[in-house]
C-alpha positions in Angstrom: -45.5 31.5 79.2 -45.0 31.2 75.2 -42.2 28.5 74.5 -39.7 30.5 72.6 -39.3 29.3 68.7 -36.8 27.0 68.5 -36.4 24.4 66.0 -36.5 20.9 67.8 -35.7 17.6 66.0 -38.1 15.3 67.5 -36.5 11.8 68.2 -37.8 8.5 69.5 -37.3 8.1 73.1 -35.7 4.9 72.0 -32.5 6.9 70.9 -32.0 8.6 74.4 -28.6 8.2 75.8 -26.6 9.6 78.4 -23.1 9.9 77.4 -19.8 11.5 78.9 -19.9 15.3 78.5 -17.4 16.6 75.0 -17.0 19.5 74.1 -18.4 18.8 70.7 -21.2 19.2 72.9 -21.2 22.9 73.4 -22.4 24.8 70.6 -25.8 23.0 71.6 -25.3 23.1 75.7 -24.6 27.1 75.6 -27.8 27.4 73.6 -29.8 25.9 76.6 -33.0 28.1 77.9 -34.6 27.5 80.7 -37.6 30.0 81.6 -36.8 31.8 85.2 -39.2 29.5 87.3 -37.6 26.3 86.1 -33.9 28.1 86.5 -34.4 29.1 90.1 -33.8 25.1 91.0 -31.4 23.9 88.6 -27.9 25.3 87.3 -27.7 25.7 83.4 -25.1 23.8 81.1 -22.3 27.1 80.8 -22.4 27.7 84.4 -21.9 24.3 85.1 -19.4 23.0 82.8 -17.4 26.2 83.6 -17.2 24.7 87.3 -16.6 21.2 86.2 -13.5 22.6 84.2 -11.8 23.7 87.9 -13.2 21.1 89.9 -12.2 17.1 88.9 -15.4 15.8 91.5 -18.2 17.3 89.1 -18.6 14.8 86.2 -20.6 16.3 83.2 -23.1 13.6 81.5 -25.2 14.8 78.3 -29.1 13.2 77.4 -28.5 12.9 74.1 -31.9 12.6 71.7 -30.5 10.9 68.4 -26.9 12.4 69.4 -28.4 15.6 69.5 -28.5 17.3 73.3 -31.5 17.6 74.6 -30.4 17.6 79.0 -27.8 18.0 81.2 -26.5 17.3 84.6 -23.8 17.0 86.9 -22.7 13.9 88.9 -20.6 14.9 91.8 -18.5 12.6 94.1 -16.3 15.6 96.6 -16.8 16.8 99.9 -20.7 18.3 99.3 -21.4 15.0 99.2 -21.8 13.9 103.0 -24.3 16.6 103.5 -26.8 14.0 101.2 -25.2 11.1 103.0 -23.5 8.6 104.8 -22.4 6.2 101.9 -19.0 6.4 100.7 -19.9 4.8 97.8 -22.0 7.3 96.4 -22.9 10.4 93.7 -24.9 13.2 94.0 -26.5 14.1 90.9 -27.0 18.1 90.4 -28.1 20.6 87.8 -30.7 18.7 86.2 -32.2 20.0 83.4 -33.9 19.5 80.2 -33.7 22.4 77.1 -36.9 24.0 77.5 -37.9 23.6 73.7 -37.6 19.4 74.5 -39.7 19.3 77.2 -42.4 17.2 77.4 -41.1 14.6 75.4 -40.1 12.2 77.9 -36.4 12.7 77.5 -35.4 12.9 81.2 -37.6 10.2 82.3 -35.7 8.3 79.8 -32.4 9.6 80.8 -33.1 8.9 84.6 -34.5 5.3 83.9 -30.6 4.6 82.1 -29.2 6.0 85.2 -27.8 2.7 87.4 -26.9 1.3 83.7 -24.6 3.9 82.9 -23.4 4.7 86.3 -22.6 0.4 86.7 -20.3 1.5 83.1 -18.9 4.2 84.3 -18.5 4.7 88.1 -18.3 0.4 88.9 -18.2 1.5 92.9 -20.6 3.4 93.5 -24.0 1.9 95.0 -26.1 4.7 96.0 -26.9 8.3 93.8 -28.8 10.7 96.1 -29.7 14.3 94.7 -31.6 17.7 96.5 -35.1 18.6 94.8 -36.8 21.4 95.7 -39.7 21.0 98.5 -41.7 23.6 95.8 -40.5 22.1 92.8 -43.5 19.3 92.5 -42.8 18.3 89.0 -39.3 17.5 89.3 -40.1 15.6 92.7 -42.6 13.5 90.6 -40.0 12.9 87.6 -37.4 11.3 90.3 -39.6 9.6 92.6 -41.2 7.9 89.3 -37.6 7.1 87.9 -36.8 5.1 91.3 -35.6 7.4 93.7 -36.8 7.1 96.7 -37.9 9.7 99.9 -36.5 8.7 102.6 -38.3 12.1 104.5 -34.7 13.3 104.7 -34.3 17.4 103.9 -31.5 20.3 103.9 -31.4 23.8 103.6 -30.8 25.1 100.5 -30.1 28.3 98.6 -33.5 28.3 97.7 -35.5 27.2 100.1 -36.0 23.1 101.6 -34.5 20.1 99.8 -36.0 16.9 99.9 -33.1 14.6 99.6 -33.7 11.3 97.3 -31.9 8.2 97.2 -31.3 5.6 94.6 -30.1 2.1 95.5 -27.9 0.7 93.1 -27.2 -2.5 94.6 -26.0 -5.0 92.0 
């Protein structure tokens, strides 16, 4: 597939940040493409931030790229949860995703590695963040297991097929 033409400010991965979703935020989120292969296993920035406005358990966080966004996800922390685990003290992280014209830049590796920092900032009692990847979604799998999540060989059923559930300690 042809990347479509977009005009991408390339940044050092030195000035990646994960910061509280604003909605200064959203001309750029709502410009987010994904193509259909990497959408099937992720939720894209409108969809989600429309659901975060009605539900107070789904936290928006931006990877910013030189305070321009460049990913997006969800941390979660209601009643889906217990399906990923045991641990009260926990997040689920959801609808990860990178804008397709940033990929390959080694922004959500970056963003991931910042993770327990700016969950220890921002959620102080939590000590585990677990997420659902894909069983045919190989590339993701890599990105998480590299960025220390772990496989426990736990799965679920999702819409889309098996999950592979990963873990991350955050023990202090």
């Amino acid at each position: 597939m042809i990347k479509p033409t977009y005009t991408s400010q390339a940044a050092s991965t030195t000035d990646v940040e994960l910061v509280p979703y604003h909605c200064e935020h959203d001309a750029i989120l709502h410009t987010f493409y994904l193509p259909e292969e990497q959408k099937q296993f992720t939720g894209m920035p409108d969809q989600m931030l429309a659901l975060a406005k009605e539900d107070p358990h789904r936290h928006p966080i931006v990877i910013t790229a030189a305070g321009r966004p460049v990913g997006f996800f969800i941390l979660y922390d209601g009643d889906e949860l217990a399906d990923y685990t045991n641990t009260a003290e926990a997040l689920l992280l959801r609808a990860f995703s990178i804008h397709y014209a940033d990929q390959g830049q080694g922004y959500a590796k970056h963003g991931l590695l910042q993770l327990p920092q700016f969950i220890a900032k921002h959620f102080p009692h939590v000590r585990e963040v677990v997420l659902g990847v894909n069983a045919r979604n190989l590339a993701a799998q890599s990105l998480y297991l590299k960025c220390g999540f772990k496989d426990e060989g736990d799965t679920k059923m999702g819409s889309h097929g098996l999950q592979h559930i990963l873990k991350m300690s955050l023990h202090s």
